[in-house]
C-alpha positions as CSV (number, residue, x, y, z in Angstrom):
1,X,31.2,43.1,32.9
2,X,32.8,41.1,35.2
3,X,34.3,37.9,33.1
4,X,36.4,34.9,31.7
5,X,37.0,32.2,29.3
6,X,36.1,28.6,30.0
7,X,35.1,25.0,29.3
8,X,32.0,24.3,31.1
9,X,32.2,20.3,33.0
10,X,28.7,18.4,32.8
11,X,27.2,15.0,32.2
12,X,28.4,12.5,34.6
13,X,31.7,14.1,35.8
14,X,29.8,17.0,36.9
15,X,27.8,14.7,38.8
16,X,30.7,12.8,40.6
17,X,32.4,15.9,41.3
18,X,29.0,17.1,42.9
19,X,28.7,13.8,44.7
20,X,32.3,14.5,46.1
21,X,31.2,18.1,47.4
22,X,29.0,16.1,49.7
23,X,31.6,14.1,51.0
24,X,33.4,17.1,52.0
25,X,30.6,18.6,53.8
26,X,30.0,15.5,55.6
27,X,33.6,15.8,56.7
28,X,32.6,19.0,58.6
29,X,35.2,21.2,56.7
30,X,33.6,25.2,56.0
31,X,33.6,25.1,52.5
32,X,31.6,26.8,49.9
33,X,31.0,24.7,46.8
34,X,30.9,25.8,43.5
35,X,27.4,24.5,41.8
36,X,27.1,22.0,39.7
37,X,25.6,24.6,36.6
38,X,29.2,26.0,37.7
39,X,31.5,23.8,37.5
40,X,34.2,25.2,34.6
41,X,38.2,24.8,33.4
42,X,38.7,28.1,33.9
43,X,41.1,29.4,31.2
44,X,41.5,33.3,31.3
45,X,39.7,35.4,34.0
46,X,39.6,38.4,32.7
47,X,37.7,40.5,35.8
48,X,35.9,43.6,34.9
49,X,36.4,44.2,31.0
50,X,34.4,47.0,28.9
51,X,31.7,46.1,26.3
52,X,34.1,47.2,24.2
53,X,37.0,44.7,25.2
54,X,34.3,42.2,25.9
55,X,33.8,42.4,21.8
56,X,37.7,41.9,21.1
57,X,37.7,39.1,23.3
58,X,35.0,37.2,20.7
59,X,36.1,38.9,18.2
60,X,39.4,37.2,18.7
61,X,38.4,34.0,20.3
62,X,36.3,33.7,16.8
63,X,39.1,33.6,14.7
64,X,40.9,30.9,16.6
65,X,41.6,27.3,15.3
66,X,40.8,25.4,18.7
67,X,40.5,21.5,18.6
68,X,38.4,19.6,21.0
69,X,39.3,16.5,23.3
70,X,37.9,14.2,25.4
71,X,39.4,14.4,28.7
72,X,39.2,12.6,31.9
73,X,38.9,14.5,35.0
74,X,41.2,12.3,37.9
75,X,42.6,13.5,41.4
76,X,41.8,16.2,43.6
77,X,44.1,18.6,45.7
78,X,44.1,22.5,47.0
79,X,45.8,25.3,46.6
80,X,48.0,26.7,47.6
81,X,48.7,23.4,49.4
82,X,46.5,20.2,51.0
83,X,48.5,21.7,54.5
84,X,47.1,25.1,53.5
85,X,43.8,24.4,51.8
86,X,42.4,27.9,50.2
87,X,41.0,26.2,47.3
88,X,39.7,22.7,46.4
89,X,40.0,21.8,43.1
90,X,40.0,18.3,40.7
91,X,42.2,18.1,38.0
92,X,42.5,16.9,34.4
93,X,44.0,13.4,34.2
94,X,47.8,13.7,33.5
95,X,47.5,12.5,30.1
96,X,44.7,14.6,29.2
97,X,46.5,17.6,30.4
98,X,47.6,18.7,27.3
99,X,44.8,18.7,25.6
100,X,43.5,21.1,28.2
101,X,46.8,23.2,28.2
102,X,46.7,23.9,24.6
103,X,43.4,25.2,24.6
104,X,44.6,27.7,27.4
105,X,47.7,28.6,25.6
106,X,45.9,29.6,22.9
107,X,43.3,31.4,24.4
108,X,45.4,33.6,26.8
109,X,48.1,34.2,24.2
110,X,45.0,35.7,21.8
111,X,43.8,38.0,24.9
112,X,47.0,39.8,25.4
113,X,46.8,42.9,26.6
114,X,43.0,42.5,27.7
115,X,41.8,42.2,31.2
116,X,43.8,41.7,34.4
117,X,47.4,40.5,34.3
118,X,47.7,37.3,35.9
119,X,51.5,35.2,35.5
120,X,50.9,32.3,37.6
121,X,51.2,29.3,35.0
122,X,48.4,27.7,34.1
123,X,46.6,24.7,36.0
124,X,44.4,22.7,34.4
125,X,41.9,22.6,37.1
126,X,38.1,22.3,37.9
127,X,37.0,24.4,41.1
128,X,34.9,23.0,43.7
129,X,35.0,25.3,47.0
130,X,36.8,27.8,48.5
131,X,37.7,27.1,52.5
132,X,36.2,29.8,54.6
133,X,37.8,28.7,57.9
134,X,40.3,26.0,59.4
135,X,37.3,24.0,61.1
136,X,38.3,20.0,60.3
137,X,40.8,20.8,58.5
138,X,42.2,17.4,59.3
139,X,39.4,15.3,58.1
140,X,39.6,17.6,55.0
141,X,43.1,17.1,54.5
142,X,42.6,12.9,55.1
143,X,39.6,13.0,52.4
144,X,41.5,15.2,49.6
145,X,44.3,12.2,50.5
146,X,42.3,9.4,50.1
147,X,40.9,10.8,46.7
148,X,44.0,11.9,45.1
149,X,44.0,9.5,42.3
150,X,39.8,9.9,42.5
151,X,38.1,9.5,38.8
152,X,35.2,11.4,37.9
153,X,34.4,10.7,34.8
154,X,34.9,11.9,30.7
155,X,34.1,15.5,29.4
156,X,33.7,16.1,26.0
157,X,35.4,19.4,25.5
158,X,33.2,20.5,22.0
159,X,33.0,24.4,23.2
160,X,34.9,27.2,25.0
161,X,32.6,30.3,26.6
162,X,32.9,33.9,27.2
163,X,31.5,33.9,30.7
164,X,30.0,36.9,32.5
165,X,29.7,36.5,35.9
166,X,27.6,38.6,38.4
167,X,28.6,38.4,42.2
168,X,25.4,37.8,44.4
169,X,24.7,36.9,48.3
170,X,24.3,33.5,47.4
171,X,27.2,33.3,45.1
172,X,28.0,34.3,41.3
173,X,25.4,33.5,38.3
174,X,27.1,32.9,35.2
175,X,26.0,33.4,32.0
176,X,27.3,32.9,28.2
177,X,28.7,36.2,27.0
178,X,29.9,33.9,23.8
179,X,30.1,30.5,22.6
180,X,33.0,29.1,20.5
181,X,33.1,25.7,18.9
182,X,36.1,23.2,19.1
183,X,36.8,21.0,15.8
């Protein structure tokens, strides 16, 4: 199965961050949106892992000592650059960060030597679209300006998921592989 490790956004922030999808796409910019049932801190992808490694992976997420947070998601931005936008993403507010980066250490330091390599640092970060061509990219680079310091609300971060993910026409479906609790 195709998958990774993640803390799912909802309540309110998911809602905001939704509301600021629209504004994008009244901007004009081609951009495909991640869904609000979606919306996730990515912290390991994994890509195509076995049933077998897929078992390790709870097997060793289970034994980890994880602690919750509530975190603010602030600011938006793109990578690999708001010149060059590829991806749109919102982040974690800077003094929430941690909180998030812990959680990842911990998690990709357990799945060593499981699923793809990947030694880009991590970025606490919530996906909202991919750009699919340079149309507006003006107005798009103007709006991710203007909403830099953008607040979207509070997450309670209470649970970290094995995600599958299935690749469709219409985008991936997601589904809980395994559910870990925070303290």
């Amino acid at each position: 199965m195709r998958a990774f490790v993640a803390l799912e956004i909802s309540g309110r922030a998911a809602d905001s961050l939704v509301d600021f999808e629209k504004e994008l796409l009244a901007a004009g910019a081609d951009i495909k949106f991640v869904e609000r049932e979606n919306l996730h801190l990515n912290l390991r992808f994994l890509g195509e892992v076995t049933d077998a490694q897929a078992a390790e992976v709870q097997s060793r997420l289970g034994r980890l000592a994880m602690k919750g947070a509530e975190v603010v998601i602030r600011g938006v931005g793109a990578f690999p650059s708001p010149s060059r936008p590829r991806v749109i993403w919102a982040g974690v507010a800077q003094e929430h960060e941690g909180h998030v980066t812990e959680i990842a250490r911990q998690v990709i330091e357990s799945l060593e030597g499981i699923g793809e390599r990947d030694d880009r640092p991590f970025r606490a970060h919530v996906t909202l679209g991919r750009v699919r061509s340079g149309r507006n990219m003006r107005e798009l680079g103007e709006l991710l300006h203007e909403n830099s310091g953008r607040e979207f609300g509070t997450v309670i971060l209470s649970e970290v998921k094995l995600k599958s993910s299935v690749l469709t026409p219409n985008g991936p479906v997601y589904r809980d592989a395994g559910v870990f609790r925070l303290s």
